[in-house]
BABAVEX-334888 format. One line per 5 residues: their letters; for each residue x, y, z of C-alpha. Coordinates in steps of 0.02 Angstrom, whole numbers. Layout:
<pts>
a = X,Y,Z; ...
</pts>
This chain:
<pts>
xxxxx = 1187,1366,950; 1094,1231,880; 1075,1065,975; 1158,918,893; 1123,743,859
xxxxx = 1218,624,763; 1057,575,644; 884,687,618; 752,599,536; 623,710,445
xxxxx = 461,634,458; 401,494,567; 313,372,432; 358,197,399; 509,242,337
xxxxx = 565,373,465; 526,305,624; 598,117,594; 761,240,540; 763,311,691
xxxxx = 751,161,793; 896,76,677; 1006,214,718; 968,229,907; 1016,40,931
xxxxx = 1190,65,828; 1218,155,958; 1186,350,884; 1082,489,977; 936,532,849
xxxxx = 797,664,850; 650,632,732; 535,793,658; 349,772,644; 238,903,577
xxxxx = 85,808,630; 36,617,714; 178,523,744; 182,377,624; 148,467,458
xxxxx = -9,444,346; 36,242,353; -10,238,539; -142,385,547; -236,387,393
xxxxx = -174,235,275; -104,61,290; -195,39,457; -351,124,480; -394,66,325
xxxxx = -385,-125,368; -496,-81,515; -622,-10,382; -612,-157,285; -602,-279,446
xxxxx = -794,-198,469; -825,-216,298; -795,-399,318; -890,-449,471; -1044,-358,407
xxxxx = -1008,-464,242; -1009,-630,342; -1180,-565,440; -1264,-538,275; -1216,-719,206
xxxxx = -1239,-807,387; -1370,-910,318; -1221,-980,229; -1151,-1046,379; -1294,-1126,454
xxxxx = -1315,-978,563; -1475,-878,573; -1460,-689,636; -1608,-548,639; -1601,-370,561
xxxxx = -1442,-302,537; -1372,-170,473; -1198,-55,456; -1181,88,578; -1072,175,463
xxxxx = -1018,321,632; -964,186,724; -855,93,585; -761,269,560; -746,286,748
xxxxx = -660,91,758; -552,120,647; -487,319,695; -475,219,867; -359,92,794
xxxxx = -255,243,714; -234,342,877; -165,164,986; -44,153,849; 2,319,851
xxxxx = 44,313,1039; 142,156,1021; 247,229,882; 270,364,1023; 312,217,1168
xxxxx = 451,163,1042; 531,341,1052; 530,342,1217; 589,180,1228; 732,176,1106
xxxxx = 786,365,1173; 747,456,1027; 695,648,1038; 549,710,960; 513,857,896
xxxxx = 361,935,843; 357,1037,697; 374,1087,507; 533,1045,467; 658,1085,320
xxxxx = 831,1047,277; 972,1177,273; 1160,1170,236; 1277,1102,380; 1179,948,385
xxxxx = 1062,1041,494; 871,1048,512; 743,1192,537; 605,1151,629; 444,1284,629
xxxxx = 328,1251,780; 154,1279,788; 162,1439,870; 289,1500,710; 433,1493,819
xxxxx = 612,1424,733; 738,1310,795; 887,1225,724; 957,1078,760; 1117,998,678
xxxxx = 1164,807,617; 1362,770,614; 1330,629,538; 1167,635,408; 992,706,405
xxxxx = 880,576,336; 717,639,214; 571,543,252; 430,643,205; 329,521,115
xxxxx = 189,561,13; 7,609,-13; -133,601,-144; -115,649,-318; -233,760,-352
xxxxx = -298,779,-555; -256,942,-635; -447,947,-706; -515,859,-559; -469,987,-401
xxxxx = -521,914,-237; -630,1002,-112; -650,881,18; -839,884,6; -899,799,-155
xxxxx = -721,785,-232; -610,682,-85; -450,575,-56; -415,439,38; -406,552,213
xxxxx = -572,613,185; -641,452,126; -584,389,320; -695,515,408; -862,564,310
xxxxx = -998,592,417; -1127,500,325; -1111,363,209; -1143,416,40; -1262,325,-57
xxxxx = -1181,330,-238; -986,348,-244; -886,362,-403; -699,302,-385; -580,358,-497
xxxxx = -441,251,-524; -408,39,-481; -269,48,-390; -246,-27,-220; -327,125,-149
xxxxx = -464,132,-275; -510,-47,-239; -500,-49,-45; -617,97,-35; -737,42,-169
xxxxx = -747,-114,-44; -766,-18,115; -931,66,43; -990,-37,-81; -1011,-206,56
xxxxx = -1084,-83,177; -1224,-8,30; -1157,128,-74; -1184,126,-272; -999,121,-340
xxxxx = -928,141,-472; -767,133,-547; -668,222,-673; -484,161,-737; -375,252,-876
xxxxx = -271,79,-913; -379,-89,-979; -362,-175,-830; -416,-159,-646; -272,-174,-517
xxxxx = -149,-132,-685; 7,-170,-599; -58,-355,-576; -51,-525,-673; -206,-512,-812
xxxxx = -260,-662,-728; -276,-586,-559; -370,-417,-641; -493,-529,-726; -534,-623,-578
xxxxx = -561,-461,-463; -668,-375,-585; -788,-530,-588; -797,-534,-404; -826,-354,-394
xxxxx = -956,-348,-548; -1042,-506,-424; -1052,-370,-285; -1152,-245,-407; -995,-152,-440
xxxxx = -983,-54,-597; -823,-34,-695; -764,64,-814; -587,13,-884; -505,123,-1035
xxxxx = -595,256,-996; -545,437,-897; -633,561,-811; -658,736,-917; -732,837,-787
xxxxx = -861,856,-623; -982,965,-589; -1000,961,-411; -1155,1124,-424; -1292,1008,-417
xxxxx = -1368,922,-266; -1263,748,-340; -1092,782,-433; -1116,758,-623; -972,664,-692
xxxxx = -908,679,-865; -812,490,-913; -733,468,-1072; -776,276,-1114; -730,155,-1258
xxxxx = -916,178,-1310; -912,366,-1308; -948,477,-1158; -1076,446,-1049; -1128,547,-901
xxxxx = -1138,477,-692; -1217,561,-566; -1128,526,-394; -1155,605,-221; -969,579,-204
xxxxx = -831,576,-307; -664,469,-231; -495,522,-316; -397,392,-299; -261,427,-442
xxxxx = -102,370,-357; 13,462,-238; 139,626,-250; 279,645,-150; 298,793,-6
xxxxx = 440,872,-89; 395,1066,-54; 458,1175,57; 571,1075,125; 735,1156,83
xxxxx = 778,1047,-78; 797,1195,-195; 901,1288,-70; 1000,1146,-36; 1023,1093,-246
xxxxx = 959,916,-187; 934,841,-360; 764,774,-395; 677,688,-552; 506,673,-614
xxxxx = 437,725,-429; 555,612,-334; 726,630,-238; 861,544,-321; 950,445,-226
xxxxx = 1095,306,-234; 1093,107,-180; 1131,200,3; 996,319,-17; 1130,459,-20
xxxxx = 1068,629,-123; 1175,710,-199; 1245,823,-80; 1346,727,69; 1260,691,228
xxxxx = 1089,698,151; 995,546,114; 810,510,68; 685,360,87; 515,284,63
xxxxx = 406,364,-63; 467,531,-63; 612,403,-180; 585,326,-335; 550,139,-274
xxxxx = 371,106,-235; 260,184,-125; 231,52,-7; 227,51,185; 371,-110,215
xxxxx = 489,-35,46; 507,128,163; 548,16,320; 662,-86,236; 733,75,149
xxxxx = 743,174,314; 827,21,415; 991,-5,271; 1005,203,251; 1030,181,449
xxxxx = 1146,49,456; 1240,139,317; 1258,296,416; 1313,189,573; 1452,126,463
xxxxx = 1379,-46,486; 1398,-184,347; 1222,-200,258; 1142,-259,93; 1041,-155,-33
xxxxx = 892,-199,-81; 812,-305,-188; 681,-215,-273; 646,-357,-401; 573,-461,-247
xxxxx = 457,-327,-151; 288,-417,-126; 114,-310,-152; -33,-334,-55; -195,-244,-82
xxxxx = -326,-293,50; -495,-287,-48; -598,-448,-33; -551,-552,-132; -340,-479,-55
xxxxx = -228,-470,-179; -45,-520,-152; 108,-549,-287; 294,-545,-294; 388,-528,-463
xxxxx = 380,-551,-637; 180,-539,-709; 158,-674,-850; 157,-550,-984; 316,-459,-922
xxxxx = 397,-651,-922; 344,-675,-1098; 425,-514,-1170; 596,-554,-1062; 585,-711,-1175
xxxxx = 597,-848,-1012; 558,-1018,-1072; 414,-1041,-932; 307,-1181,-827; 157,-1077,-748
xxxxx = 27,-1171,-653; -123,-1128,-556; -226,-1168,-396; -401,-1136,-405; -471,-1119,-204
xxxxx = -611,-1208,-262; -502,-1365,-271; -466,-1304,-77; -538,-1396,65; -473,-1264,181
xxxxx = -578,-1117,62; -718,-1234,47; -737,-1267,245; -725,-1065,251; -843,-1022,111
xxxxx = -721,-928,30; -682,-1029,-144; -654,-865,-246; -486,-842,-317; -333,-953,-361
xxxxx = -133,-935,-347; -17,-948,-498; 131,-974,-506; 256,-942,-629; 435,-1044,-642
xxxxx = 592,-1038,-763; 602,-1186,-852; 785,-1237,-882; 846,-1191,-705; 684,-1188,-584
xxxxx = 682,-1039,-536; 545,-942,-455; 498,-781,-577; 339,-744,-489; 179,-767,-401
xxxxx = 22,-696,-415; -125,-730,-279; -310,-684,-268; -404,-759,-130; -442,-748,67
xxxxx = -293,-734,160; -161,-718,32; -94,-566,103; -30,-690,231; 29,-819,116
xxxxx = 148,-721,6; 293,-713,106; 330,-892,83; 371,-834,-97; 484,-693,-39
xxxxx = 586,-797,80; 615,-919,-27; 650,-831,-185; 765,-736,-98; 859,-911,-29
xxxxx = 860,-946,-227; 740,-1089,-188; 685,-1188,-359; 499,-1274,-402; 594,-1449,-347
xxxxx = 614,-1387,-172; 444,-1333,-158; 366,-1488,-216; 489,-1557,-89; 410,-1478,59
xxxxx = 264,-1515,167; 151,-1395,166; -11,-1426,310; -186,-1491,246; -316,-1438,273
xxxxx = -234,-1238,262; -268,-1103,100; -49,-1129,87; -86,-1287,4; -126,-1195,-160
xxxxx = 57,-1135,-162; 108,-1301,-184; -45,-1371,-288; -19,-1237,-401; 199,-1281,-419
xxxxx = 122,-1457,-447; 11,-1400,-591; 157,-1322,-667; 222,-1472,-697; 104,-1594,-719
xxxxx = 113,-1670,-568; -57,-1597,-490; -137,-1708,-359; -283,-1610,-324; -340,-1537,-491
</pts>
């Protein structure tokens, strides 16, 4: 007889795990299936050990340009062994916290492969191929997430052709990397290596680096990263490796014709796929669409008591989309009185230096909506904060309806912004206009005053520029 729970979360992720805890405090008794590290690929091997890699990536940048500061410091260098070991450290504490918060919250976990079968029950496989099921009277909640995409004509071997996983625990640091792709991944890792010594380079499809960002914001990163000996390769696509060789030989497609690059490692870094196989959706006629689960406002599938969230879901693959998705399917279940979300005010951070952070409409999408618009921007230089710091790269912008004031969207590029782009979620989601914000104080000296300096350069009221 199979041991029942009111809720069983498959997967443990961002989206899972903060699901889990949701339930457990409305007062249901959850289980939670992991086939691996509890936290998902956010805790283990993305969102976080990744800042740790770039955290190193940072401080060794500050010890090359100590001079600067006024400071003088001897020889220095990266050891690359012990920046992989920091940061699979700061994975692992995670991983046990995520672990204290089971405990804590009185949520069963269970270790295993896990797939979904009718009677809103779950099949968990453990390691030692033994099968279990358990039952959910009231919903099984799909939070496999996702991994990355690999290139039909680009297979990855984990040697000279890696993802992001392997790209967190190489033994050596290579001395040439190619990246292909400019998304947030993409850019973080061509960071990571390229501060610490490795040749990169980078290859995009689209015309822009970062594509889903403001032009403005693109153009600014690819100077910055040109400045750090970066090479880019926009418009152009990858036709083929061949890894036989000593150094891979890679085949790029480029506005000026092809051209060849030799590479001791190749980074594919082409966006993510969602875990979607053998986990009972066929059996179970779960509908899907173009490699997603389709789901409703709720998150419900379409068969009843089966619901899906974070990226194995059509919104965006992001760590806090899953959380917020995983916390209102919960409430839902619990029968408690929620909101859906809003995905039109999800902010994006990517944390290459310069960071990257924005929340809604891009000036060009604006534009072809046809919005009468006052956009103004905040150059750091103009900061006194960024100056003090030695960080003047970068600028906010800002981008406001005309007729009513509203806030359409935000795009940042600059030290810190990560941190500063929630003011522009909290208030446009209290329907704040450009009046209020010129209204309020924001401290001097900080890098927040560019939020307002740049509202005041919308409209022509700038005191700084």
């Amino acid at each position: 007889m199979a041991q029942t729970y009111d809720v069983i979360v498959l997967g443990s992720g961002p989206g899972g795990y903060p699901a889990a805890i949701r339930a457990s405090q409305l007062g249901l008794k959850v289980a939670i299936v992991e086939k691996e590290s509890l936290g998902g690929i956010c805790l283990n091997w993305g969102c976080i050990p990744t800042k740790a890699l770039l955290k190193s990536a940072q401080v060794f940048e500050y010890i090359k340009h100590a001079k600067d500061y006024g400071i003088n410091v001897g020889d220095h260098s990266a050891d690359f062994g012990a920046v992989i070991q920091r940061s699979r450290g700061v994975a692992n504490g995670m991983s046990k916290g995520v672990a204290f918060l089971m405990k804590k919250n009185k949520i069963d976990v269970i270790m295993g492969v896990g797939k979904v079968i009718p009677g809103k029950k779950v099949e968990v496989t453990d390691k030692d191929g033994k099968k279990a099921e358990y039952a959910a009277s009231k919903g099984v909640i799909i939070a496999t997430g996702g991994r990355a995409r690999e290139l039909p004509n680009i297979p990855i071997d984990g040697k000279k052709i890696i993802e992001y996983r392997k790209a967190m625990s190489l033994e050596k640091q290579p001395e040439s990397m190619l990246v292909i792709g400019s998304g947030a991944i993409g850019v973080e890792f061509a960071y990571v290596y390229a501060s610490m010594g490795t040749k990169v380079t980078i290859v995009e499809f689209l015309p822009t680096m970062v594509p889903v960002e403001d032009e403005d914001v693109s153009k600014e990163l690819t100077k910055q990263y040109k400045k750090m000996g970066v090479d880019i390769y926009t418009n152009s696509s990858v036709e083929k490796v061949d890894t036989s060789g000593k150094l891979c030989k890679v085949s790029v497609k480029t506005p000026d014709g092809p051209k060849t690059f030799e590479a001791e490692v190749v980074l594919s870094a082409a966006g993510v796929v969602a875990n979607l196989e053998n986990i009972g959706l066929e059996e179970m006629k779960i509908e899907t669409e173009r490699g997603k689960i389709k789901v409703s406002e709720w998150y419900e599938t379409n068969v009843p008591g089966y619901y899906a969230i974070g990226d194995c879901t059509p919104g965006p693959a992001l760590a806090h989309v899953a959380t917020a998705e995983g916390i209102i399917c919960a409430e839902k279940i619990a029968g408690h009185k929620t909101e859906a979300l809003d995905y039109n005010n999800i902010p994006g951070c990517t944390y290459c230096q310069p960071e990257i952070a924005s929340v809604g409409l891009t000036e060009k999408r604006v534009k072809e909506e046809g919005y009468d618009i006052k956009v103004g921007k905040f150059p750091f230089m103009a900061s006194g904060k960024a100056s003090a710091a030695g960080v003047k790269e970068g600028f906010v912008k800002v981008i406001f309806d005309a007729k009513y004031g509203e806030w359409l969207g935000a795009h940042m590029i600059g030290a810190n912004v990560t941190e500063m782009i929630a003011e522009v979620v909290v208030a446009r989601k209290l329907e704040t206009t450009s009046h209020e914000i010129l209204r309020s104080i924001h401290p001097h000296p900080t890098m927040s005053e560019a939020v307002k300096g740049a509202t005041e350069a919308a409209y022509g009221e700038a005191i700084d520029l």
